[in-house]
C-alpha positions as CSV (number, residue, x, y, z in Angstrom):
1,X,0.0,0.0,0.0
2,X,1.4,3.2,-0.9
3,X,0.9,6.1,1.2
4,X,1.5,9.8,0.6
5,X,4.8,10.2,2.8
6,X,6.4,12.9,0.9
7,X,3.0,14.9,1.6
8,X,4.1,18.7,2.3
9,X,3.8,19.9,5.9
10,X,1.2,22.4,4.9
11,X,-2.0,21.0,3.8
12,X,-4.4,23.4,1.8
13,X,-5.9,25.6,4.2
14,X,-4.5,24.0,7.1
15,X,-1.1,24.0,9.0
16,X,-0.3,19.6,10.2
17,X,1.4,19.2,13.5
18,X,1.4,16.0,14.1
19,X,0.2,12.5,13.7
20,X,-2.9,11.2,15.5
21,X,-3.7,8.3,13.7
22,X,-3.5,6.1,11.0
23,X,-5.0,2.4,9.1
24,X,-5.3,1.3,5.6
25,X,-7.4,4.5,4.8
26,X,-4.7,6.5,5.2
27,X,-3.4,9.0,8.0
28,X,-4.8,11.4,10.2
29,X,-3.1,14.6,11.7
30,X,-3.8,17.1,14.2
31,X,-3.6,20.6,12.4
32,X,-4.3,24.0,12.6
33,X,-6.4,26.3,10.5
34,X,-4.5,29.0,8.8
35,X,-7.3,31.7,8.9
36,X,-9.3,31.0,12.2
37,X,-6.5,29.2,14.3
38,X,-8.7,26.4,15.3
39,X,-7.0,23.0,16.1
40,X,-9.0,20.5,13.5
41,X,-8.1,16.8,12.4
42,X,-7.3,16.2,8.5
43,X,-7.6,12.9,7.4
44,X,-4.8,12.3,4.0
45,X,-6.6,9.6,2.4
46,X,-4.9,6.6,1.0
47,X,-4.7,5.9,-3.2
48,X,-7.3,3.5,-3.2
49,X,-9.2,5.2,-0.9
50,X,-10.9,7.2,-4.1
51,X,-12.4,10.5,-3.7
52,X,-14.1,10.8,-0.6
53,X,-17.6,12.2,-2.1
54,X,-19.9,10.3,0.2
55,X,-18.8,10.4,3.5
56,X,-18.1,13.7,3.5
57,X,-22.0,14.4,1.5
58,X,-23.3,12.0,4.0
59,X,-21.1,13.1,7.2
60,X,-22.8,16.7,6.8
61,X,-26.0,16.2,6.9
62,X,-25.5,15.3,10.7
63,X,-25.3,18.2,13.1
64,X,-25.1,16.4,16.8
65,X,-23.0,16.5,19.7
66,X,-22.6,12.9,19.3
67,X,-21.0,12.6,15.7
68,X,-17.7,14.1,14.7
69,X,-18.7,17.1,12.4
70,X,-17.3,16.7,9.2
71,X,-15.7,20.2,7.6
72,X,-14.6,20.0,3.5
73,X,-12.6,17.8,1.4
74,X,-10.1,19.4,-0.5
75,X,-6.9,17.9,-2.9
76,X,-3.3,19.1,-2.5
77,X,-1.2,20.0,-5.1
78,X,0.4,16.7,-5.3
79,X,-2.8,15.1,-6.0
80,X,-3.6,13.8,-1.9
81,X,-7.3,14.0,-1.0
82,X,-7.8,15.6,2.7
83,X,-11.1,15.7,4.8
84,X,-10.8,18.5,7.3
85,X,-12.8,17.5,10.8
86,X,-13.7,18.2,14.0
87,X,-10.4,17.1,16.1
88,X,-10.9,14.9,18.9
89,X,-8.3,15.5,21.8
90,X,-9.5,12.3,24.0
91,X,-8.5,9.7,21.3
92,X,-11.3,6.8,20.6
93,X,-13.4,4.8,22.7
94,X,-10.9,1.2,21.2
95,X,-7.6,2.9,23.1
96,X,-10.1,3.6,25.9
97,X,-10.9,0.2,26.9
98,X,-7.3,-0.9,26.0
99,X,-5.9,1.6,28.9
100,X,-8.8,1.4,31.6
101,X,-9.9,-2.5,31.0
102,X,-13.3,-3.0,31.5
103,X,-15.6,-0.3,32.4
104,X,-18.1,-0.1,35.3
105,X,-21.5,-1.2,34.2
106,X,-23.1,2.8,35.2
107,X,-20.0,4.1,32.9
108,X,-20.6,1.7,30.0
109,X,-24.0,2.4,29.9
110,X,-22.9,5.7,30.0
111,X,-21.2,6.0,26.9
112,X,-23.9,3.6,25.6
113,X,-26.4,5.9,25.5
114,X,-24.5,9.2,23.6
115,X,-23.7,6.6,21.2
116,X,-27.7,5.5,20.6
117,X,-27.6,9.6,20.1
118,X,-25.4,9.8,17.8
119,X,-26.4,6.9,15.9
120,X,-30.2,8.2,16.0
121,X,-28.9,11.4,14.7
122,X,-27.7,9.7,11.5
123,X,-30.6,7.3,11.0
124,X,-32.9,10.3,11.1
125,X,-30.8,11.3,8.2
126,X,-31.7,7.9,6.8
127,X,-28.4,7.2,6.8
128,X,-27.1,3.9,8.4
129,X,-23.3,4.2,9.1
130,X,-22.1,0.0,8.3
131,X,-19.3,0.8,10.4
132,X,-19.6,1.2,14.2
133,X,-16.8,-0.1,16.1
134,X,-15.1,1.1,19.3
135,X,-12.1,2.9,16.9
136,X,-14.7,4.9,15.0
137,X,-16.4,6.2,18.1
138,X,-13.9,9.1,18.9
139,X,-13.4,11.1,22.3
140,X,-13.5,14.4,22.8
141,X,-11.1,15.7,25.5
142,X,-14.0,15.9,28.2
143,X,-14.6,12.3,27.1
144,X,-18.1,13.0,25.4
145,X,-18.3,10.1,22.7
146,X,-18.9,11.0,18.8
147,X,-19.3,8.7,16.3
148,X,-17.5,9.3,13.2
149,X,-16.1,7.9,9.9
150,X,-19.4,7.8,7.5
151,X,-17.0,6.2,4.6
152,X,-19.2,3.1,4.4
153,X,-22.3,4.8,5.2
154,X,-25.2,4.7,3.0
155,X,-28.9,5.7,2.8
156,X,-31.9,3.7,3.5
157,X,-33.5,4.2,0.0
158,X,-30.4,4.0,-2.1
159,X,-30.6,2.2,-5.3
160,X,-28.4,-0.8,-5.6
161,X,-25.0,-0.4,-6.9
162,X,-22.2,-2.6,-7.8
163,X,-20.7,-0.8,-4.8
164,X,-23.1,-1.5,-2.7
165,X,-22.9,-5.3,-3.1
166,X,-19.0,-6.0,-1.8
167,X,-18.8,-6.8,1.8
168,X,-17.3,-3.1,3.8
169,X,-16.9,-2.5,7.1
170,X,-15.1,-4.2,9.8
171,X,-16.3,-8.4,10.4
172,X,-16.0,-8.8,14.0
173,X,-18.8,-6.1,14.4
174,X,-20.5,-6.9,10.7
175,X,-24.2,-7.8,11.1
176,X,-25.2,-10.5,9.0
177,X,-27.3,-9.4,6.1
178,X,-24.6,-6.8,5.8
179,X,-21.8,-9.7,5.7
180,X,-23.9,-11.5,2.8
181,X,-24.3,-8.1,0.8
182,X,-27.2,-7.5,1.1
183,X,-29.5,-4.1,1.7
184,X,-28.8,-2.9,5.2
185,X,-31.4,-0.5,7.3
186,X,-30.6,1.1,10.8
187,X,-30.8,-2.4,12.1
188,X,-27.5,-3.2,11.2
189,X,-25.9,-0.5,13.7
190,X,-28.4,-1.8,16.1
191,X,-26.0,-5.0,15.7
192,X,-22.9,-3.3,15.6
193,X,-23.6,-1.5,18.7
194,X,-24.6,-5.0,20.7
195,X,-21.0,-6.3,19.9
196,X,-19.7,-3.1,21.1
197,X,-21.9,-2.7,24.4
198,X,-20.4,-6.4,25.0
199,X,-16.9,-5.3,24.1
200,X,-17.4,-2.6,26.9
201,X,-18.8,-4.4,29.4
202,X,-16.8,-7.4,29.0
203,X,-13.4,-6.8,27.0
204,X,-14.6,-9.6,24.5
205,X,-16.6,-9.6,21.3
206,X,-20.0,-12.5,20.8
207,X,-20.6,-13.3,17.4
208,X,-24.1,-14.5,18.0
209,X,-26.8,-14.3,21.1
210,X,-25.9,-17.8,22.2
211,X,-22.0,-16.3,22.6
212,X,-23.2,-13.3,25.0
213,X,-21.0,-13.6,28.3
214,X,-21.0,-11.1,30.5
215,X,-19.6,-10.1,34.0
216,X,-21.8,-11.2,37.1
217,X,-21.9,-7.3,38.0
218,X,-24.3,-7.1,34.7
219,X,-27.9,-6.8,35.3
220,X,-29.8,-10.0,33.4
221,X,-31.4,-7.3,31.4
222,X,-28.8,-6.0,29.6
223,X,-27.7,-9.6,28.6
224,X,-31.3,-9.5,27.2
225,X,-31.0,-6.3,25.9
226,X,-27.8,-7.7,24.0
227,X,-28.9,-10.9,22.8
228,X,-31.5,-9.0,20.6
229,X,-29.6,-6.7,19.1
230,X,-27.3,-9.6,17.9
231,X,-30.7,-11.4,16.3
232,X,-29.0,-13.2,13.0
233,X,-32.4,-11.3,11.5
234,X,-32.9,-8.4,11.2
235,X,-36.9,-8.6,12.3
236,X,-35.9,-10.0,15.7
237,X,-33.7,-7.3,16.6
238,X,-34.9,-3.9,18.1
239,X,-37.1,-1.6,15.3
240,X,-35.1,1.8,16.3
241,X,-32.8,3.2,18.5
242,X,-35.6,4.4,20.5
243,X,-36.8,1.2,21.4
244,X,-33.6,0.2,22.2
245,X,-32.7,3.0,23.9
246,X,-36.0,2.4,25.9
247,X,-34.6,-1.4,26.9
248,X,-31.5,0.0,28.5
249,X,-33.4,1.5,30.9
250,X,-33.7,-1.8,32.5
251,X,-36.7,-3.1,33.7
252,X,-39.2,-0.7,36.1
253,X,-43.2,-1.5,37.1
254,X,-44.9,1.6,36.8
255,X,-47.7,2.3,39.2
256,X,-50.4,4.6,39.3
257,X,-49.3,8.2,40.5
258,X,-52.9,9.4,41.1
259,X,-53.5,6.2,44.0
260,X,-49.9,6.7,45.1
261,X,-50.6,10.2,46.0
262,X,-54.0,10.0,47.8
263,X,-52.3,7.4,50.2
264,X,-49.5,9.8,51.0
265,X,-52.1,12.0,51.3
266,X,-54.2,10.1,53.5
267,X,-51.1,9.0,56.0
268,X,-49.7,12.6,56.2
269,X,-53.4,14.0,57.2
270,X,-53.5,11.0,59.6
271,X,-50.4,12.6,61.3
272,X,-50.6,15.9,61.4
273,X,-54.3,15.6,62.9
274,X,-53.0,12.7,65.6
275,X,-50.2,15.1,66.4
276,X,-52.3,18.4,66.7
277,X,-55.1,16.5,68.8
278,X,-52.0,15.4,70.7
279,X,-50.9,18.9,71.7
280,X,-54.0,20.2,72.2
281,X,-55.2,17.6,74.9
282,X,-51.9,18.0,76.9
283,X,-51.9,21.5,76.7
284,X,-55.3,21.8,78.5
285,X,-55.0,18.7,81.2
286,X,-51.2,18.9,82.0
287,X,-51.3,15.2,84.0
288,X,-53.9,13.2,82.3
289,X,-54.7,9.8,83.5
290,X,-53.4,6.5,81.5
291,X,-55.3,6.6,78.2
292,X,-56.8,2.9,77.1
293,X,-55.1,1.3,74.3
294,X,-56.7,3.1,71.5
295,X,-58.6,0.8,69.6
296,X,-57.0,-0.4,65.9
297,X,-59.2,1.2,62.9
298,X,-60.8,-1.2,61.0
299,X,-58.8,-2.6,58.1
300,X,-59.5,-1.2,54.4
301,X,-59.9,-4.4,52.0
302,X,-57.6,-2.7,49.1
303,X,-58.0,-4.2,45.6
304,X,-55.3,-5.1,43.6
305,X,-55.2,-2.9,40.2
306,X,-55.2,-4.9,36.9
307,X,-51.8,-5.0,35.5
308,X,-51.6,-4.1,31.4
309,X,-48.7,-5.0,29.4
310,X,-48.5,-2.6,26.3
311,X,-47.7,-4.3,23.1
312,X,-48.1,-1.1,20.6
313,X,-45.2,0.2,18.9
314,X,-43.5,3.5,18.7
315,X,-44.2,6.5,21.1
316,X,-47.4,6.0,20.6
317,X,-47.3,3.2,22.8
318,X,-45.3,5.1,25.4
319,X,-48.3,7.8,25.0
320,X,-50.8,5.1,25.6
321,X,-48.8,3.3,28.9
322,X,-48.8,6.6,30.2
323,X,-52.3,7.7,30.1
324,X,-52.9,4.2,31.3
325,X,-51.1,5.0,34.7
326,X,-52.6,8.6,34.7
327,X,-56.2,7.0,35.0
328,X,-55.8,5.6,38.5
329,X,-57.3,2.1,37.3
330,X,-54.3,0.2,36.5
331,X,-50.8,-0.3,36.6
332,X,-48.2,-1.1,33.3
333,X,-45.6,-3.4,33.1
334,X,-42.6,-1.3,31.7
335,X,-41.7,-1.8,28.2
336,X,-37.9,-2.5,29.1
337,X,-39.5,-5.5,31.5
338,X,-41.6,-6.8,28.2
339,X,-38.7,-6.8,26.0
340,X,-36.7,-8.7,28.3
341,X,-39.1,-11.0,28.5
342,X,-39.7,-11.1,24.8
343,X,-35.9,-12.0,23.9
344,X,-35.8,-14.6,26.6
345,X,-38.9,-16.3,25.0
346,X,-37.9,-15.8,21.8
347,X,-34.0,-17.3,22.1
348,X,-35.6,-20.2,24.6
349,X,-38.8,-21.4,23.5
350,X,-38.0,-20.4,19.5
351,X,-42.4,-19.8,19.1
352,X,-43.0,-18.8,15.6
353,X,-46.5,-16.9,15.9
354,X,-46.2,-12.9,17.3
355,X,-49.6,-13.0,18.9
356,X,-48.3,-16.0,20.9
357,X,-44.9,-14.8,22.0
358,X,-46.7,-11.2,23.4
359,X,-49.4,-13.8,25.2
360,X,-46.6,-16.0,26.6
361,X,-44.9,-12.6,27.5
362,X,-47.9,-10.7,29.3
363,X,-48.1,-13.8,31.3
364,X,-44.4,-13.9,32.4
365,X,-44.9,-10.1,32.9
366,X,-47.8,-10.8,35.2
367,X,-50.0,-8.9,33.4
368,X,-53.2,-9.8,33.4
369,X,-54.5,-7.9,30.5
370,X,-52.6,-7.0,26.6
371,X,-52.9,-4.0,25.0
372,X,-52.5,-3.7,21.3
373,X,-53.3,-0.9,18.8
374,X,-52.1,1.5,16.4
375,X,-52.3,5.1,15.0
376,X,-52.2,6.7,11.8
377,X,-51.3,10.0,10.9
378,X,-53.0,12.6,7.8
379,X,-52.5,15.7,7.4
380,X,-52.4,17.0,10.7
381,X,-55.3,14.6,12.6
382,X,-54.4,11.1,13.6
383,X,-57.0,8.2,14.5
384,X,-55.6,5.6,17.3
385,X,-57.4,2.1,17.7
386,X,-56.3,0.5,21.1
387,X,-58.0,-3.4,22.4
388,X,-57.4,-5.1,25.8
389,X,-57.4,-8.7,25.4
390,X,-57.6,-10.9,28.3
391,X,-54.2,-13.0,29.0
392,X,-55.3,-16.2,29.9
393,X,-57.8,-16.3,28.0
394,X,-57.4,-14.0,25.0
395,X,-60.7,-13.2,25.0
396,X,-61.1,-9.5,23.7
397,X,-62.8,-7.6,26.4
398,X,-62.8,-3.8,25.1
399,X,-62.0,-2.2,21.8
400,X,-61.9,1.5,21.6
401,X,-60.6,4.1,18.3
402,X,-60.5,7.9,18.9
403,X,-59.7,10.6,16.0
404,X,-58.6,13.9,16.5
405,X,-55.5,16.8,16.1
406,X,-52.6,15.0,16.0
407,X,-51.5,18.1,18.1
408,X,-53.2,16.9,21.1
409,X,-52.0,13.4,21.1
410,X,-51.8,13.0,24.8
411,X,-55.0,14.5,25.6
412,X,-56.8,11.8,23.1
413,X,-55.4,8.8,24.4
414,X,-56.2,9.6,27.9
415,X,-59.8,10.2,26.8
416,X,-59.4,6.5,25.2
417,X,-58.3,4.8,27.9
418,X,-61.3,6.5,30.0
419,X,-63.7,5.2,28.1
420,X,-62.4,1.4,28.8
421,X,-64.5,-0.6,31.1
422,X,-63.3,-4.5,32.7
């Protein structure tokens, strides 16, 4: 491989200092802008590198905190091809784990999360990177991680191409469909980032969801979490970043806040009364005779509140589970909890039909009810449909649809879920 070592020390608008990096790409150097004095990184691509057209049209569309910012691309006078970006003073996230070992699991998941950002920043681009590994997710030097290198990138409508058929990107972190050739969504960075979670966590990388070993420190959730993202297809992984993200947040029962409050309620008017009646008897008989043991109230018979498990997808769901708890007459199993559940069933009991899998799921859950339901969106209203089915039985016991401004979302699911009687 030839590289450009007689390059000149000053490159176009910039001024090198020194070398930062380097791989069969080429070489990357710190550097200094000539006009502004800003410290950037130029990357001096190799021959066979080509001219860098798409990563650097691809690499601007993303403006994020979380992805390296990509300047120009310009050619020296000797024919090099630069890309001038943002310069990285903490190194990359690979040198990371080589000089700290494994991370705790509260820092991995960390960095976990600002890479879902960054990686959600690009999909919402339609752009899925094909390249996430540890050595493209750079540092800055207060150690916030940004995802860069978009030079295998591509969007999630683009036409085939010759080019798009060869194999790119780095194996060890490769999802499958991507591996054969074949079309690639955002779902194969949702694989790429399991193997790297793992590689964090662990200091190892799986190749497959039976191969996930992690640290006894780990929460069983995360394994979960893991294990889906490295589904061999691509339908069994998580749908979006959000979802995913939503699964790292481990699992969480959320309870009604309305009921919650009135007992607080309740307890602190109990004793701020007891202690004013208190005060008030011993201010006006200073040596009162020994009371009788006051009586126990009787007790309240308190009936347990149906537990729903919410199988809708999107934040639509999440708008639905909310309103849900807001109504004071039931409770909701987390999503994170169901997805758990969902992979274990799905890796250990290998059940083909959907409908099934939720059922066996809400039952796991210890739900005693499954939501399902969908909205649709035009121009400006949207119509939600939303059914409770029974979990034992799966009997359908209420069915309920509600149109109206998609601007007032929130307000329309909670008048749904009012209207549902069991």
């Amino acid at each position: 491989m030839k590289l450009f070592y007689n390059a000149p020390t000053s490159m176009a608008p910039y001024t090198r200092q020194e070398e930062i990096g380097h791989g069969s790409w080429g070489v990357v150097y710190k550097a200094v802008d000539r006009i502004t004095g800003d410290i950037v990184a130029v990357k001096e691509l190799a021959d066979q590198a080509g001219i860098p057209k798409r990563e650097v049209s691809l690499g601007r569309k993303i403006t994020h905190r979380n992805v390296c910012r990509i300047y120009e691309c310009f050619e020296e006078d000797n024919g090099s091809r630069c890309i001038a970006m943002e310069f990285c003073a903490g190194g990359n996230l690979q040198d990371l784990m080589r000089q700290s070992g494994p991370l705790s699991v509260d820092q991995c998941l960390s960095i976990a999360h600002e890479i879902l950002n960054g990686i959600e920043a690009a999909h919402l681009q339609n752009i899925v990177h094909r390249d996430l590994k540890p050595a493209n997710i750079l540092l800055s030097a207060e150690g916030t991680p940004k995802v860069s290198d978009f030079g295998h990138a591509r969007l999630f409508d683009a036409k085939a191409s010759p080019e798009s058929e060869l194999v790119q990107g780095t194996l060890a972190y490769m999802a499958p469909e991507q591996l054969r050739g074949r079309e690639c969504d955002g779902r194969a960075d949702i694989f790429s980032f399991g193997v790297v979670l793992h590689e964090l966590l662990s200091g190892t990388r799986p190749d497959s969801p039976a191969s996930v070993q992690l640290p006894s420190t780990v929460p069983a959730y995360i394994k979960a979490v893991i294990q889906r993202c490295l589904h061999s297809d691509p339908s069994g992984r998580f749908a979006s970043v959000s979802e995913l993200r939503n699964a790292l947040a481990g699992p969480r029962l959320m309870r009604p806040v309305r009921a919650l409050t009135a007992t607080l309620a309740f307890l602190l008017a109990l004793t701020l009364s007891g202690g004013f009646l208190t005060w008030k008897y011993s201010a006006v008989v200073p040596n009162p005779a020994p009371a009788a043991p006051a009586s126990r109230p009787p007790a309240v018979e308190t009936k347990a509140l149906p537990t729903v498990a919410v199988f809708v997808d999107g934040s639509i769901g999440d708008t639905l589970a909310e309103a849900l708890v807001s109504d004071g007459r039931f409770q909701v199993v987390e999503r994170a909890k169901l997805e758990k559940v969902l992979s274990e069933i799905r890796l250990n009991e290998n059940t083909k039909v959907e409908s099934a899998t939720d059922q066996r799921a809400g039952q796991v859950a210890g739900a005693q009810y499954l939501m399902f339901g969908s909205a649709r969106v035009s121009q400006g209203r949207i119509e939600i449909d939303a059914r409770l089915v029974r979990t034992e039985t799966s009997k359908v016991v209420a069915i309920e649809s509600i149109t109206g401004d998609a601007a007032q979302t929130k307000q329309l699911a909670a008048q749904l879920v009012a209207r549902f009687r069991i």
